[in-house]
C-alpha positions as CSV (number, residue, x, y, z in Angstrom):
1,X,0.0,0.0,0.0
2,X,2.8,2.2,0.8
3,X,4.4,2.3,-2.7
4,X,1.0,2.6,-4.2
5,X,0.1,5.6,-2.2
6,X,3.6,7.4,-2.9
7,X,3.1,6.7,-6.5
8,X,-0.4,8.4,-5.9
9,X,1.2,11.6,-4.1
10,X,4.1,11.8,-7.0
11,X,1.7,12.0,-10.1
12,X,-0.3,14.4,-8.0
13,X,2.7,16.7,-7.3
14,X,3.6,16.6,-10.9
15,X,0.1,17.5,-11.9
16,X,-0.4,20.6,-10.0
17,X,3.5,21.8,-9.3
18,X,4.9,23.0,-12.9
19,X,8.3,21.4,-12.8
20,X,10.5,22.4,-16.5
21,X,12.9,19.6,-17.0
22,X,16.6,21.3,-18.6
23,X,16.5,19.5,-22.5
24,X,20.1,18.2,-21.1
25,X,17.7,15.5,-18.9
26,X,15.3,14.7,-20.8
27,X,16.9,10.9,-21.5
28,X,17.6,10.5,-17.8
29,X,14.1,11.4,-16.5
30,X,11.8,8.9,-18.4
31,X,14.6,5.8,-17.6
32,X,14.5,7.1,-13.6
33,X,11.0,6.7,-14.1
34,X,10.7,3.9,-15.6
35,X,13.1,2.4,-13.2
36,X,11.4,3.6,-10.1
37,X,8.1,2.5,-11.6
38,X,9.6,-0.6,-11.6
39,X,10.3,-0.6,-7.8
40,X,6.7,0.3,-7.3
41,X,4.7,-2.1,-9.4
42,X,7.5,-4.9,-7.0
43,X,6.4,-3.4,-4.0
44,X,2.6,-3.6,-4.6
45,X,3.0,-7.4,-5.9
46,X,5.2,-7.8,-3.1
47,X,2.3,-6.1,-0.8
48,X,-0.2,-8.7,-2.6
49,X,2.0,-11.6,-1.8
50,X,2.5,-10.3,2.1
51,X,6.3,-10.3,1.6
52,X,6.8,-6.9,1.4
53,X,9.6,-5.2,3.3
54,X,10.1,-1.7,3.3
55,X,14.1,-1.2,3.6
56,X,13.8,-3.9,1.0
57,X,11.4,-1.7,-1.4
58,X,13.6,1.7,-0.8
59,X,16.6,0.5,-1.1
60,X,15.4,-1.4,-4.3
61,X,13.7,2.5,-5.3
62,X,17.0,4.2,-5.5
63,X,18.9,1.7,-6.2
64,X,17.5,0.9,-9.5
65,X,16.9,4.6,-10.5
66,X,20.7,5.0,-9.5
67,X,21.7,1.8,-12.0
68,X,18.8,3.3,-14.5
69,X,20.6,6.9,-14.9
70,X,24.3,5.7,-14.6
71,X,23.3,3.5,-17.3
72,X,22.6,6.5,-19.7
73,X,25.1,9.0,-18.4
74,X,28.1,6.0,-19.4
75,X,26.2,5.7,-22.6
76,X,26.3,9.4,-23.3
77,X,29.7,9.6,-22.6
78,X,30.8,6.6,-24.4
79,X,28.0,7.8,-27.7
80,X,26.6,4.9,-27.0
81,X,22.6,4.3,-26.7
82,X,23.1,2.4,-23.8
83,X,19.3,4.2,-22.1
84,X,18.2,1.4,-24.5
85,X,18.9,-1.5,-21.9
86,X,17.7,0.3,-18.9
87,X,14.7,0.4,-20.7
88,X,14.2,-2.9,-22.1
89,X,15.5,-4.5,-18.7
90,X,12.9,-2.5,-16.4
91,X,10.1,-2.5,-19.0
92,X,10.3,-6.5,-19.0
93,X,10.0,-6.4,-15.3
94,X,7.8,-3.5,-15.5
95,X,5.2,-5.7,-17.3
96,X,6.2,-8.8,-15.7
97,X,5.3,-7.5,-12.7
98,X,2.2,-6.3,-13.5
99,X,1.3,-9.4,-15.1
100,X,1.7,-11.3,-12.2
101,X,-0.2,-8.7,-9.7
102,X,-3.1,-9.3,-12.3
103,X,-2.6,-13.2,-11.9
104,X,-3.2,-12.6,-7.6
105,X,-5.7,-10.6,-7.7
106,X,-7.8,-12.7,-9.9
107,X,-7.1,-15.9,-7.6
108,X,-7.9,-13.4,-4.9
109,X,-11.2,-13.0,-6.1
110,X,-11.9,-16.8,-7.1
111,X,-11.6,-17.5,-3.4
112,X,-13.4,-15.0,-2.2
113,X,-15.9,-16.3,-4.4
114,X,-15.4,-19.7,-3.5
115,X,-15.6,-18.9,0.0
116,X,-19.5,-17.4,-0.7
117,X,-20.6,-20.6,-2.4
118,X,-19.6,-22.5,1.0
């Protein structure tokens, strides 16, 4: 619940506080994103599977968005498009993720059905 409801105050903050991103960012920002994103959709399916941990869920937060945007800075440096594997690596688990949330939900629900029918 924790990671959804930061998620909840972030997009509000970005909503109603006009933030201008510097054009030199704008390839970090959506990987950090992304990445933390990431972190947030594994802490909600870790909520769902009562495993979650928060040290485990902020450390994993900053962490990734520190790998994320190290990622692309090397790869600017070095010309290289190397934003590409941040993406692909935490879109995979991005989706993944979500995927299986979707999965323990819907057995969530069967049993509670289930349960009824008793």
């Amino acid at each position: 619940m924790i990671p959804f409801i930061g998620l909840l105050i972030g997009i509000i903050l970005g909503i109603f506080l006009k933030i201008d991103i510097p054009a030199s960012y704008t390839t970090y920002f959506p990987v950090a994103i992304l990445a933390a994103l990431d972190s947030v959709f594994g802490g909600v399916r870790a909520g769902i599977e009562n495993k979650f941990d928060t040290e485990i869920f902020i450390s994993g937060f900053f962490s990734n968005i520190i790998i994320a945007a190290g990622l692309t800075y090397l790869g600017d440096r070095l010309g290289v498009p190397m934003y590409l594997a941040a993406v692909l690596v935490f879109g995979s688990r991005l989706f993944n993720n979500f995927a299986i949330i979707r999965r323990l939900l819907i057995e969530k629900g069967r049993r509670k059905v289930k349960q009824r029918e008793e």
